[in-house]
C-alpha positions, 0 to 999 in steps of 0.5 A: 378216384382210387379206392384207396382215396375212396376209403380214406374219404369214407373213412374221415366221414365216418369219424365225423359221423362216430365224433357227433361232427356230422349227423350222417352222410351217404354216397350219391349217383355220379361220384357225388356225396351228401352230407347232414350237418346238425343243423338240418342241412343236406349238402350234396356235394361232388367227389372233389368238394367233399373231400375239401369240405372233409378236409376242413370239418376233419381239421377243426375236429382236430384242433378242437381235440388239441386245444381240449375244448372237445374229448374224442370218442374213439375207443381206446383214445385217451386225451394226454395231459 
């Protein structure tokens, strides 16, 4: 994997993380990630199905931002009305 696609994996996680989507997460041996969800499962997933995984929790993140169900987080971000 590219360090640019690396970054971006780490970077969606990290969001996920900062949004309380996700308790944490952490790099393992081999390429491959864990993952905490809030309901105290650790998920050990390779480079592959975490970014799939990623790409979908991100997605709902997302549309639940869109549909203002949810008030993102980050800083400097204001919902538009």
């Amino acid at each position: 994997m590219c360090a640019a696609g690396r970054e971006y994996l780490t970077a969606m996680l990290d969001v996920l993380v900062y949004e309380n989507v996700l308790v944490a997460w952490r790099r393992m041996p081999l390429g491959h990630y864990m993952i905490v969800t809030h309901e105290g499962e650790e998920l050990s997933l390779s480079r592959q199905q975490a970014e799939m995984w990623t790409q979908g929790a991100f997605a709902v993140y997302l549309a639940l931002v869109d549909q203002r169900r949810i008030t993102p987080r980050i800083p400097g971000d204001s919902p538009t009305n």
